[in-house]
Backbone as numpy.savetxt, mean C-alpha at the origin, in Angstrom:
# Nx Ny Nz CAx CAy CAz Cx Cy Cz
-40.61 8.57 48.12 -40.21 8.85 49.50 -38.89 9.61 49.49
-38.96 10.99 48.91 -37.83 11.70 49.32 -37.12 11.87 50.58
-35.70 11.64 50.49 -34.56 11.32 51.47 -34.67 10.13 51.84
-34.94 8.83 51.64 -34.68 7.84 51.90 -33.98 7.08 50.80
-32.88 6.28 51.22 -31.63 5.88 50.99 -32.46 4.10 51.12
-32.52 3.80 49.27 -32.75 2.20 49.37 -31.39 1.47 50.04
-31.37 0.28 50.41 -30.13 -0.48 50.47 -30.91 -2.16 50.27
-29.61 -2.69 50.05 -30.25 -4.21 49.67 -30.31 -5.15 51.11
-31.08 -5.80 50.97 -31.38 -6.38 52.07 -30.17 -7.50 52.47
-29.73 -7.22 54.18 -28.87 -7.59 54.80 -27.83 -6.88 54.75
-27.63 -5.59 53.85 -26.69 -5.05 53.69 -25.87 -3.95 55.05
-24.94 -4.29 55.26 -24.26 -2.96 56.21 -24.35 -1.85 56.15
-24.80 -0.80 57.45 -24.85 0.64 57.11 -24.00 1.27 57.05
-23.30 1.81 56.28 -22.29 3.07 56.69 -22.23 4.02 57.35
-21.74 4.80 58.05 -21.40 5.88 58.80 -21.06 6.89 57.68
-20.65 6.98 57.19 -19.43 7.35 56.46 -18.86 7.20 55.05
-21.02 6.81 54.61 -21.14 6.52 53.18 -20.43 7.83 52.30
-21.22 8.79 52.85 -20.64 10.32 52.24 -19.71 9.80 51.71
-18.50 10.19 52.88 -17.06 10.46 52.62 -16.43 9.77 51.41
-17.23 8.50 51.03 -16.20 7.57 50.07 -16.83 7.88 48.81
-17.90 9.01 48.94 -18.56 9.37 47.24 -17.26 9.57 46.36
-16.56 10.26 47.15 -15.52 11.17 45.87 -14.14 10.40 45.71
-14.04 9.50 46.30 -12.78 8.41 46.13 -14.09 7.21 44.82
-14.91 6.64 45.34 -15.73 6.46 44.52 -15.73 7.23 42.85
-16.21 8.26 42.65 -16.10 9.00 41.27 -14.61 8.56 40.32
-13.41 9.02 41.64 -12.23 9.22 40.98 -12.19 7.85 40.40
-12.37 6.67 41.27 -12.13 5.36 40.79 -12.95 4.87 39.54
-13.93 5.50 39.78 -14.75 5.21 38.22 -14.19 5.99 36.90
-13.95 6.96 37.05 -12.88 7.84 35.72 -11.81 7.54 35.57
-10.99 6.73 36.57 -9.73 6.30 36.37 -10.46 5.08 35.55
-11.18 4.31 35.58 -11.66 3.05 35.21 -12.21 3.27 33.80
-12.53 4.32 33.30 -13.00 4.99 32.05 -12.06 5.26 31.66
-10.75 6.23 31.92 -9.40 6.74 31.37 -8.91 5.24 30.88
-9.03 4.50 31.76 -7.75 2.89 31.09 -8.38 2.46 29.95
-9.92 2.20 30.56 -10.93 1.21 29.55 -10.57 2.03 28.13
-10.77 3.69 27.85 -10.57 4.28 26.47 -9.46 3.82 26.49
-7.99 4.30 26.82 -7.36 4.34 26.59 -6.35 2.16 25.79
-6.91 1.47 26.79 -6.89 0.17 26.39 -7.54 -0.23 25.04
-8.79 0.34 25.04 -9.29 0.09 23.43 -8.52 0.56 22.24
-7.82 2.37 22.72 -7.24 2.80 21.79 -5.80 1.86 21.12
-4.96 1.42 22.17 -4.32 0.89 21.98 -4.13 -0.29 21.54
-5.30 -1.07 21.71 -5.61 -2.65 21.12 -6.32 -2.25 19.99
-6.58 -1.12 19.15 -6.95 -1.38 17.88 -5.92 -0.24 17.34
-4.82 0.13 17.96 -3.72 0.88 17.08 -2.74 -0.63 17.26
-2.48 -1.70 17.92 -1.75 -2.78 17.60 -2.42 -3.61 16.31
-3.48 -3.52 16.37 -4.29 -4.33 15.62 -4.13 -3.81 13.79
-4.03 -2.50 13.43 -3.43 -1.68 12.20 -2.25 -1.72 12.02
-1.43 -1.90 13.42 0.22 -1.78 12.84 0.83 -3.56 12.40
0.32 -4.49 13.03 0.20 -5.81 13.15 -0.58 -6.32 11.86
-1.27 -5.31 10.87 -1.88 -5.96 9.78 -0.66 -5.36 8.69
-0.17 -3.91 8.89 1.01 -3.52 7.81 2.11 -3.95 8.33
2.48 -4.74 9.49 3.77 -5.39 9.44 4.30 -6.47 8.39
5.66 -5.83 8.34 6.40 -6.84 6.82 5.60 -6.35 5.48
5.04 -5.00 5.87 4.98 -5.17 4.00 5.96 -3.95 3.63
6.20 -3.73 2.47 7.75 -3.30 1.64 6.73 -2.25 0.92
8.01 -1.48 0.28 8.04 -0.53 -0.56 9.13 -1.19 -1.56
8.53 -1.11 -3.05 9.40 -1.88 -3.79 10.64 -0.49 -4.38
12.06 -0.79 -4.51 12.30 -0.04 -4.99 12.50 0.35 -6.92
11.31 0.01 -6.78 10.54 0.50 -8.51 9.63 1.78 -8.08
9.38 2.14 -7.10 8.39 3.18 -6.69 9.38 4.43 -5.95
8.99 6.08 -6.08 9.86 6.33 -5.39 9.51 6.83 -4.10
10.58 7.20 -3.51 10.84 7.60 -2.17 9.53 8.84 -1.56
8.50 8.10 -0.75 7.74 8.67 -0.61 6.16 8.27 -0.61
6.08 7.17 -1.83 5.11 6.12 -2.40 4.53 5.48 -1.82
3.24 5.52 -1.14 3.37 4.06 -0.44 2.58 3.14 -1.36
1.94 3.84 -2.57 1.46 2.57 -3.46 1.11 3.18 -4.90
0.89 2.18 -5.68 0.65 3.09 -7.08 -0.35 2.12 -7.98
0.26 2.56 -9.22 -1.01 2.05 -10.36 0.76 1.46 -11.59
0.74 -0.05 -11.74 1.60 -0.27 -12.92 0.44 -0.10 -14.06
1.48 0.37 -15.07 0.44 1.06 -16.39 1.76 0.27 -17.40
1.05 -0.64 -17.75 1.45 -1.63 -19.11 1.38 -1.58 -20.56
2.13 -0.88 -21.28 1.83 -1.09 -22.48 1.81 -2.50 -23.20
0.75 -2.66 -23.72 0.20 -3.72 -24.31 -0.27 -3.90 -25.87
0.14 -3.07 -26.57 0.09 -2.19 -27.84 1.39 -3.13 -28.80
0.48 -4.35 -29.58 1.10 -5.23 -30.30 1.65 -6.23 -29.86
1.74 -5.92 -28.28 1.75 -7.49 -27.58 2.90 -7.94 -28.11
3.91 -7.42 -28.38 4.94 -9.07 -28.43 5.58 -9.61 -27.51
6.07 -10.72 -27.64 6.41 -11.51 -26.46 7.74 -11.32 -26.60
8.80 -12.26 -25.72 9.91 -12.49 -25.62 10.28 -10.56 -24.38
11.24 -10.23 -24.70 11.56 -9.43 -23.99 10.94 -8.29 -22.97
9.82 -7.73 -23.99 8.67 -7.03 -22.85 7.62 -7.91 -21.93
7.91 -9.13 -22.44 6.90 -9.80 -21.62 7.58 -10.47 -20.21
8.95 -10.17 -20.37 9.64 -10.81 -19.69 9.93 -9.96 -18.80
10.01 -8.49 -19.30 10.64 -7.78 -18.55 9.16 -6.97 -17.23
7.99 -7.48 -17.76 6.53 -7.13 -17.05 6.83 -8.18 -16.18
7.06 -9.45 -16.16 6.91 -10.59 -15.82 8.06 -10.26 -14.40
9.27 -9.54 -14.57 10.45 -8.93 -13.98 9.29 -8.59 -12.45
9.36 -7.31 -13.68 8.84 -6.16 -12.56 7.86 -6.68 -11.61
6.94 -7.48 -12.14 5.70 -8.18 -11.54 6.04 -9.02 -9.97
7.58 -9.28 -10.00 7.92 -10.34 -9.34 8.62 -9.30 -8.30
9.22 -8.52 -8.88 9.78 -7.44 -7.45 8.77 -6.68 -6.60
7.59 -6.55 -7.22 6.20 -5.70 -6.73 6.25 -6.75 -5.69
5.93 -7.92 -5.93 5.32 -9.38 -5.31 6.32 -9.42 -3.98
7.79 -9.50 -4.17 8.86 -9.79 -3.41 8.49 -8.62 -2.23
8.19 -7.48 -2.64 8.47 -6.48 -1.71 6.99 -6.16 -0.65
6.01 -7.23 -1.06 4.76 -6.92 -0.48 3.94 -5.98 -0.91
4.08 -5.22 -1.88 3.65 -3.93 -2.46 2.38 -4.17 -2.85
1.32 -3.36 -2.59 -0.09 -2.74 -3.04 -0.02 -2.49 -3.92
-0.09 -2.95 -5.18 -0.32 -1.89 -6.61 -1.91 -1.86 -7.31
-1.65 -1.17 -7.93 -2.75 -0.96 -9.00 -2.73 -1.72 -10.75
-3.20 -1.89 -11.60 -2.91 -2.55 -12.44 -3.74 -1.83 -13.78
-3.06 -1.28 -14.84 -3.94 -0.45 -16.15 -3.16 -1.20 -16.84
-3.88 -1.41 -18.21 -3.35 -2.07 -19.18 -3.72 -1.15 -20.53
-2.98 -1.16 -21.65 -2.88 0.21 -22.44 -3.04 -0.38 -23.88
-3.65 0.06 -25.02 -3.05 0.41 -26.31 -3.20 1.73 -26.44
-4.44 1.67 -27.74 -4.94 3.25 -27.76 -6.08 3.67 -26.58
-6.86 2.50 -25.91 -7.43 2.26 -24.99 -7.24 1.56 -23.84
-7.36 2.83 -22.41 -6.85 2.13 -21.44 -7.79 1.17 -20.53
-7.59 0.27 -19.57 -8.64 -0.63 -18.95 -7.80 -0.93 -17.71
-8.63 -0.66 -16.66 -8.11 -0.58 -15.09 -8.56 -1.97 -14.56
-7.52 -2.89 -14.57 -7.58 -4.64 -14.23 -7.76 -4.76 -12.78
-6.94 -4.13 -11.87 -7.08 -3.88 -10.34 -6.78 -2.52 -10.11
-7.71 -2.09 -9.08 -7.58 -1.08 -8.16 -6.42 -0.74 -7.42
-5.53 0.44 -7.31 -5.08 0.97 -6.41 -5.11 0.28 -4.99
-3.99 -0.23 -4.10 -3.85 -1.09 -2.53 -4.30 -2.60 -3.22
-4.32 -2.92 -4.50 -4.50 -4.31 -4.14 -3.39 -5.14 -3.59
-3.68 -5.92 -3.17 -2.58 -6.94 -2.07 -1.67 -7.57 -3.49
-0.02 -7.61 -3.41 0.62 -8.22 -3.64 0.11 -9.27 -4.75
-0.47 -10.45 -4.05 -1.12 -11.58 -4.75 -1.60 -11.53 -5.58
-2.62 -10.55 -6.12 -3.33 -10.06 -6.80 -2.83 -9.67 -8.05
-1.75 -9.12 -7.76 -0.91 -8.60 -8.97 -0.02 -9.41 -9.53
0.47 -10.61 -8.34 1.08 -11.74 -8.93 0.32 -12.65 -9.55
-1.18 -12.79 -9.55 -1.93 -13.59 -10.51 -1.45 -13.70 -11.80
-1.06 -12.20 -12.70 -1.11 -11.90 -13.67 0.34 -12.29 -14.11
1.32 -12.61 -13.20 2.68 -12.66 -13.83 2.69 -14.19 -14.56
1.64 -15.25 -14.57 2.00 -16.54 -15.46 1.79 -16.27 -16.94
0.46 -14.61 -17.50 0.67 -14.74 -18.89 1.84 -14.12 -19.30
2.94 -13.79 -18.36 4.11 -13.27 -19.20 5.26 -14.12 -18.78
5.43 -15.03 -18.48 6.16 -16.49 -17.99 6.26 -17.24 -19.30
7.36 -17.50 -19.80 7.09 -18.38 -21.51 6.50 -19.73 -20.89
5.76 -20.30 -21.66 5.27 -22.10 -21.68 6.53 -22.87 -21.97
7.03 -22.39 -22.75 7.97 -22.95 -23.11 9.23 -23.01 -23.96
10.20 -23.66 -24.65 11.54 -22.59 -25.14 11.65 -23.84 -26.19
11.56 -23.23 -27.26 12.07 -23.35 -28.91 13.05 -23.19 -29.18
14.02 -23.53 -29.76 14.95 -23.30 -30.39 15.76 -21.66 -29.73
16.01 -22.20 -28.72 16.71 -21.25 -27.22 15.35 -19.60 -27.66
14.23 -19.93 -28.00 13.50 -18.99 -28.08 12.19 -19.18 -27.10
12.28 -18.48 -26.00 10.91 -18.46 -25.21 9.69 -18.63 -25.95
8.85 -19.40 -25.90 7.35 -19.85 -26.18 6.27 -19.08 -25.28
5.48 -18.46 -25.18 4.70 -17.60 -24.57 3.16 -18.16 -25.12
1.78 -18.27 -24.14 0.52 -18.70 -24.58 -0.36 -17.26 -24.91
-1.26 -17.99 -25.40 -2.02 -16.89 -25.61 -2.91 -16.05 -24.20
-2.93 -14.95 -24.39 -3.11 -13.78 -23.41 -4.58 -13.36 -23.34
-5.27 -13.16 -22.43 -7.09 -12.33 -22.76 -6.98 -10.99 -23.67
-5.23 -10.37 -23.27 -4.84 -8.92 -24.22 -4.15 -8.91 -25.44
-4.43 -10.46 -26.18 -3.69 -10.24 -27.81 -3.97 -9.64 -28.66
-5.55 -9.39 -28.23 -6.51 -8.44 -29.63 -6.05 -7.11 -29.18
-5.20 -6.43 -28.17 -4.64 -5.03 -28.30 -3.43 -4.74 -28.70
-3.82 -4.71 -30.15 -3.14 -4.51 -31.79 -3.12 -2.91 -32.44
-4.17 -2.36 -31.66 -4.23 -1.15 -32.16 -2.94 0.24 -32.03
-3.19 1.27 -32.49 -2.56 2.16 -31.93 -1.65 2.06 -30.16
-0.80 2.91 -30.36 -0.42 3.41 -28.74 -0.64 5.13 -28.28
-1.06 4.85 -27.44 -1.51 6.00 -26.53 -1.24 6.19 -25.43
-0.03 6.38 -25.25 0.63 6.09 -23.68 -0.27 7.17 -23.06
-0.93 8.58 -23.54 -1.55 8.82 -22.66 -2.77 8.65 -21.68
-3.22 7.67 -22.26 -4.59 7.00 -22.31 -4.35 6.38 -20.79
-2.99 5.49 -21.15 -2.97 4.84 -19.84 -2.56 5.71 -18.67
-1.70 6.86 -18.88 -1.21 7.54 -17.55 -2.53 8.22 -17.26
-3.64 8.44 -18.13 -4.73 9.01 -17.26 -5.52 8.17 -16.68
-5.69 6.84 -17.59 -6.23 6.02 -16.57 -5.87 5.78 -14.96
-4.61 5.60 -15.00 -3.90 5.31 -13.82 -3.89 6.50 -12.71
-3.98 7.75 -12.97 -4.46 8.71 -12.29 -5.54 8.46 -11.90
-6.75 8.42 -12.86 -7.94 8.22 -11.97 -8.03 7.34 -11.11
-7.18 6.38 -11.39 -7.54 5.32 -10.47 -7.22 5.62 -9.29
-5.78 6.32 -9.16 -5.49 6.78 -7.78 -6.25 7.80 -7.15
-6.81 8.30 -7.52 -8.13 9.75 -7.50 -9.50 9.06 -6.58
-9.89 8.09 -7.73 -10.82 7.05 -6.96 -10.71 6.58 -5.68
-9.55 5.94 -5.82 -9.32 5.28 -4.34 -8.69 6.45 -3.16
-8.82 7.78 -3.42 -8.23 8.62 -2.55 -6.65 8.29 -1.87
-5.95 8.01 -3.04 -4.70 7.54 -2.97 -4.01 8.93 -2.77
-3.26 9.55 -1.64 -2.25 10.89 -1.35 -0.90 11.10 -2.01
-0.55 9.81 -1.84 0.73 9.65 -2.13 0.94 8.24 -2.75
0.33 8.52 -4.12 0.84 7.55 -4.97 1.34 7.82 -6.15
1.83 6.75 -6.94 3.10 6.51 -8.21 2.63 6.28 -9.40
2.76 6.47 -10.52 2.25 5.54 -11.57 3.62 4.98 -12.19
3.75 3.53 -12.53 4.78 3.00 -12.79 4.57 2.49 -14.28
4.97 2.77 -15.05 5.10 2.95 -16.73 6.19 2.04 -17.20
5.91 0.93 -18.08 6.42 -0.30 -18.49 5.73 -0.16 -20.25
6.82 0.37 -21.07 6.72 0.35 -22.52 7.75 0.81 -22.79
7.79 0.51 -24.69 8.91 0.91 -25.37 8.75 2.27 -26.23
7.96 3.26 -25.38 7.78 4.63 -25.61 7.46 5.04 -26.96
7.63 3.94 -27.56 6.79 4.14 -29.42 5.61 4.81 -29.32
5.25 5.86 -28.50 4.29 6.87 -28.66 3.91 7.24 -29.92
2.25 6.99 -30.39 1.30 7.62 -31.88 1.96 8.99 -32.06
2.08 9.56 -33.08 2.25 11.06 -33.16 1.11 11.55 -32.96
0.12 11.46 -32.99 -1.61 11.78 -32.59 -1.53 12.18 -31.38
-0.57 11.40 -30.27 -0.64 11.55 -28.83 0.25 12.35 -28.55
0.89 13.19 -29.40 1.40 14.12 -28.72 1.25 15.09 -27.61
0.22 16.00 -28.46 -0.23 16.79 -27.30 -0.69 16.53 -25.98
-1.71 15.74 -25.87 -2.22 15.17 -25.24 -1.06 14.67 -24.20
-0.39 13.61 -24.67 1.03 13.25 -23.53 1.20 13.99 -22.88
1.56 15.21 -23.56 2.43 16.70 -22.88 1.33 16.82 -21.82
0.16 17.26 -22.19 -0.88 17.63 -21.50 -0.88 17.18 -20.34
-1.17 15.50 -20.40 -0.85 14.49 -19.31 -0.07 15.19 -18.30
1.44 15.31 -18.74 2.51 15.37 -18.11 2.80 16.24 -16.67
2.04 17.23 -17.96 2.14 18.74 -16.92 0.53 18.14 -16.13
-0.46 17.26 -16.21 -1.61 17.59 -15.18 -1.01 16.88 -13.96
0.07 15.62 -14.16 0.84 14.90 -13.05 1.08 15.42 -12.35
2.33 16.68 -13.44 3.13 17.23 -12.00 2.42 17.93 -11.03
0.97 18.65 -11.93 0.40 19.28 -10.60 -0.13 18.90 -9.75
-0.90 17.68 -10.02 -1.68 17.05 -8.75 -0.25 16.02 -8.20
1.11 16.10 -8.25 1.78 15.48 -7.64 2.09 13.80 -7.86
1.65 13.70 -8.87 1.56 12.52 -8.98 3.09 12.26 -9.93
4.05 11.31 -9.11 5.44 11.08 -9.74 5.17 10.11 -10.93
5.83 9.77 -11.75 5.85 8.84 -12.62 7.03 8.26 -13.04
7.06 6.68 -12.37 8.49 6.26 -13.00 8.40 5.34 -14.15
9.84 4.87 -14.92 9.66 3.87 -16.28 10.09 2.83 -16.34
9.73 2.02 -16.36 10.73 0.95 -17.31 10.79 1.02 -18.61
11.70 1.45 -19.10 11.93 1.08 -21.01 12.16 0.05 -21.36
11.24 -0.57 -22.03 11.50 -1.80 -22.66 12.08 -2.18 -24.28
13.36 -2.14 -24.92 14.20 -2.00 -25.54 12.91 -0.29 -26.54
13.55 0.92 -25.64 12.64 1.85 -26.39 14.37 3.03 -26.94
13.48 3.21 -28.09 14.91 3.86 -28.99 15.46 5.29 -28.14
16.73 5.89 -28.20 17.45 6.58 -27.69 16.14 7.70 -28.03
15.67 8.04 -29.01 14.80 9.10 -29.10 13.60 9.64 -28.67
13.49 7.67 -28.30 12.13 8.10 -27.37 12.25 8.24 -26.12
13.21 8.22 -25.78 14.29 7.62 -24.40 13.98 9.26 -24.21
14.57 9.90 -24.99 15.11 12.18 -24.75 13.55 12.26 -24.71
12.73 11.71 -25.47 11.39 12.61 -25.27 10.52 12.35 -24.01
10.87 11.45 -23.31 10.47 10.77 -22.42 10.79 11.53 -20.93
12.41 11.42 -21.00 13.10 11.81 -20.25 12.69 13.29 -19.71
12.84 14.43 -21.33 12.11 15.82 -20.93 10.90 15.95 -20.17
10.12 15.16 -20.59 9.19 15.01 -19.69 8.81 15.13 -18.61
9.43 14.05 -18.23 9.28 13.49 -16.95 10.05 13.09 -15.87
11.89 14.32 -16.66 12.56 14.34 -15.96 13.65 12.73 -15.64
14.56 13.05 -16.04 15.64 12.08 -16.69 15.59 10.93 -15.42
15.35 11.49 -13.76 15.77 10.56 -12.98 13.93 9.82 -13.18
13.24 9.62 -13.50 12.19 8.71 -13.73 12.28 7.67 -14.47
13.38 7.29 -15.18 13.73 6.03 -15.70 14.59 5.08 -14.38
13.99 4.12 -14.23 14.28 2.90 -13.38 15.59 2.43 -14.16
16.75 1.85 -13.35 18.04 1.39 -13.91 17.59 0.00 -13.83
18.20 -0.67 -14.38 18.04 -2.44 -15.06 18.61 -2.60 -13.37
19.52 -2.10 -12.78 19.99 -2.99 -11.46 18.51 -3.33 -10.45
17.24 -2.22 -10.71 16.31 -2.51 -9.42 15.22 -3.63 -10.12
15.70 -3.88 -11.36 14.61 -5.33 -11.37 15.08 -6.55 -12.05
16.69 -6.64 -12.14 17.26 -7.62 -13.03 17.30 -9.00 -12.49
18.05 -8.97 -11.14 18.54 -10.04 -10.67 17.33 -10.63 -9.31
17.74 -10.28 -8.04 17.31 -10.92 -6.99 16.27 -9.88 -6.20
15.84 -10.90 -5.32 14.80 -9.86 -4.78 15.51 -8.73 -3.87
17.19 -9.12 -3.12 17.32 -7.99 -2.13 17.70 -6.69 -3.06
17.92 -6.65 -4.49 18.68 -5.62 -4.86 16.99 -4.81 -5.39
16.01 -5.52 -5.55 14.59 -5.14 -6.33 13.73 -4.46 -4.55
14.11 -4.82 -3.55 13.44 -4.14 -2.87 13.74 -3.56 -1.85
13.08 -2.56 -1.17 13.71 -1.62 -0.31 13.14 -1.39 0.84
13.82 -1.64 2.20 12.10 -2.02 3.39 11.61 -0.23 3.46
10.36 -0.46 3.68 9.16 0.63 4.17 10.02 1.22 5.57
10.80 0.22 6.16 10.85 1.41 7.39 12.18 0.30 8.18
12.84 0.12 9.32 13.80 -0.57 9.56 12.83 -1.98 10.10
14.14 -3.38 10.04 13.48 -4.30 10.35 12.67 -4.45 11.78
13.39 -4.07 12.46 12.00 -4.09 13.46 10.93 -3.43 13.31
9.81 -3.76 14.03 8.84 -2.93 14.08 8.70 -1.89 15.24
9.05 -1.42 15.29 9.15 0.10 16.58 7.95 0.59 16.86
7.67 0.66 15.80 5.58 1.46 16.25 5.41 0.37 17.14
4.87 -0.66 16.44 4.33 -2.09 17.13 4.61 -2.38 18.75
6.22 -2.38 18.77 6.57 -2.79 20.30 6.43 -1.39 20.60
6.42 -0.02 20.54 6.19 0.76 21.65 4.38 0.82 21.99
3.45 0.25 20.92 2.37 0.55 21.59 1.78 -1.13 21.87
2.70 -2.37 21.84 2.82 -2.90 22.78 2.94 -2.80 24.50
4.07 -2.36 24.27 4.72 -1.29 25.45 3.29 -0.64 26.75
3.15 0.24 25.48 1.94 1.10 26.57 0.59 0.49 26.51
0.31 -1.10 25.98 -0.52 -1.67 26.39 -0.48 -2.46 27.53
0.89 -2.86 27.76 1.52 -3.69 29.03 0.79 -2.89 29.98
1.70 -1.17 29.58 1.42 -0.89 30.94 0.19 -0.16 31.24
-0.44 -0.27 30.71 -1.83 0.38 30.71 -2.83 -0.79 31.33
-2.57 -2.16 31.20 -3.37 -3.29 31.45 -2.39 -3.24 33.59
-1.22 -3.21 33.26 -0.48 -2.90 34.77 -1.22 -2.28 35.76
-1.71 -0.60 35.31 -2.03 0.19 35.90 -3.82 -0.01 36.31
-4.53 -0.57 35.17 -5.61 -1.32 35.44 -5.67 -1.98 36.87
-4.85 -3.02 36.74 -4.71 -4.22 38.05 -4.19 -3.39 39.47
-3.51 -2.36 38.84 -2.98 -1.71 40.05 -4.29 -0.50 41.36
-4.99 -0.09 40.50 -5.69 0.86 40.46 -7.08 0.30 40.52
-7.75 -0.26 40.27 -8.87 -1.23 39.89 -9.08 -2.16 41.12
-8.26 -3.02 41.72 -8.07 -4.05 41.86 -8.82 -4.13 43.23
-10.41 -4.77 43.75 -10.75 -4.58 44.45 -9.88 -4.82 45.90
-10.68 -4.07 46.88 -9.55 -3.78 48.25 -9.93 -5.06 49.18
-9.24 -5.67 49.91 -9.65 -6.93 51.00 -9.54 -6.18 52.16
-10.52 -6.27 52.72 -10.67 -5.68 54.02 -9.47 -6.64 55.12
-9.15 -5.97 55.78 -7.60 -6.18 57.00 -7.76 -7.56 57.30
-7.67 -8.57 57.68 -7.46 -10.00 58.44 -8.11 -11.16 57.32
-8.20 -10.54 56.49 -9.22 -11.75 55.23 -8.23 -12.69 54.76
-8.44 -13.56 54.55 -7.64 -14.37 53.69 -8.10 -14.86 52.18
């Protein structure tokens, strides 16, 4: 029945249905503009509210937001390198940091992925924790990595640790290097090779030396550029000197799109808010 206008039964006729089509429309797109715009904002609180309080350790540099620690593990001895992994392990932890985890001799093996949570990486800090102390000599247990006795191949591990960041489509990540640079002469080239494929795909690389000789210290350094050795002050003592916040203590993102959720839910109630016809109570 073209031109006839259903209505529900008992319902009032309008005069003057027309006229309110286009106040009608506007009110429905304003009601679409909030509704997107409210979702957008309750799942941009919802991302900034999951990275609140986490750190950038300052073992990583300026720029980092996560990386791959690459461990030499090449003869395994205990007492000082285990202590000093055990260090570093604990400032990663302190600062909230995502890392990645490669472990090295002549063969490298990727333990965790690139963004793993903090925790994850602190699992691993009890096999480098001594059991116990001998004759003022730390006692250390046995490790799943004692049988990596073989050769060293530091390059083994910095490529591992690349891929890993490759894999996980990591932009801006670190590889953080913990050995006493006793590099195979076999790995020469190869190192070099390494070195220069870093700098091109951007990938920084910092060190910890773990008591590694002045010589391997210069060959190291050429490398990879003298300021890539970490100073004993960012992992010796306490956690405020080991970490460095991601951004100032407040959260500013957070409360401004707080902010424009307030007022976006405001303008809802304001705009929305059905009309009471004149004398109603």
């Amino acid at each position: 029945m073209r031109g006839t206008t259903l209505k529900r039964r008992g319902a009032t006729a309008l005069g003057d249905l027309p006229g309110l089509r286009s106040p009608a429309d506007r009110t429905t797109l304003v009601r679409i503009v909030l509704v997107l715009g409210l979702a957008a904002s309750f799942g941009g609180a919802l991302l900034l509210a999951r990275s609140a309080g986490s750190g950038r350790a300052a073992l990583l540099p300026t720029g980092a937001k996560t990386g791959v620690v690459v461990v030499d593990m090449s003869g395994s001895e205990s007492g000082l390198p285990f202590e000093r992994i055990a260090t570093v392990v604990r400032a990663l932890a302190a600062a909230n940091q995502a890392m990645g985890l490669v472990m090295f001799s002549d063969t490298a093996y990727e333990l965790l992925p690139p963004n793993s949570p903090a925790s994850a990486l602190l699992a691993f800090e009890r096999f480098f924790d001594p059991q116990a102390v001998a004759n003022s000599t730390p006692v250390f247990g046995v490790t799943p990595w004692n049988q990596f006795s073989a050769g060293t191949r530091i390059s083994a591990g910095l490529r591992m640790g690349a891929e890993a960041l490759r894999r996980a489509h990591v932009t801006h990540g670190s590889l953080l290097l913990i050995s006493d640079l006793n590099d195979s002469s076999a790995d020469e080239e190869p190192l070099v090779a390494e070195g220069i494929a870093l700098k091109k795909a951007h990938v920084p690389v910092r060190i910890v030396p773990v008591a590694a000789s002045p010589g391997n210290v210069r060959i190291f350094g050429t490398l990879f550029g003298w300021n890539s050795f970490i100073p004993p002050s960012a992992y010796r003592t306490t956690a405020n000197e080991q970490v460095q916040p991601i951004a100032s203590s407040w959260p500013w993102a957070l409360i401004a799109v707080g902010v424009v959720l307030v007022g976006l839910l405001a303008a809802n109630e304001l705009f929305n808010t059905r009309l009471r016809p004149e004398g109603a109570t």
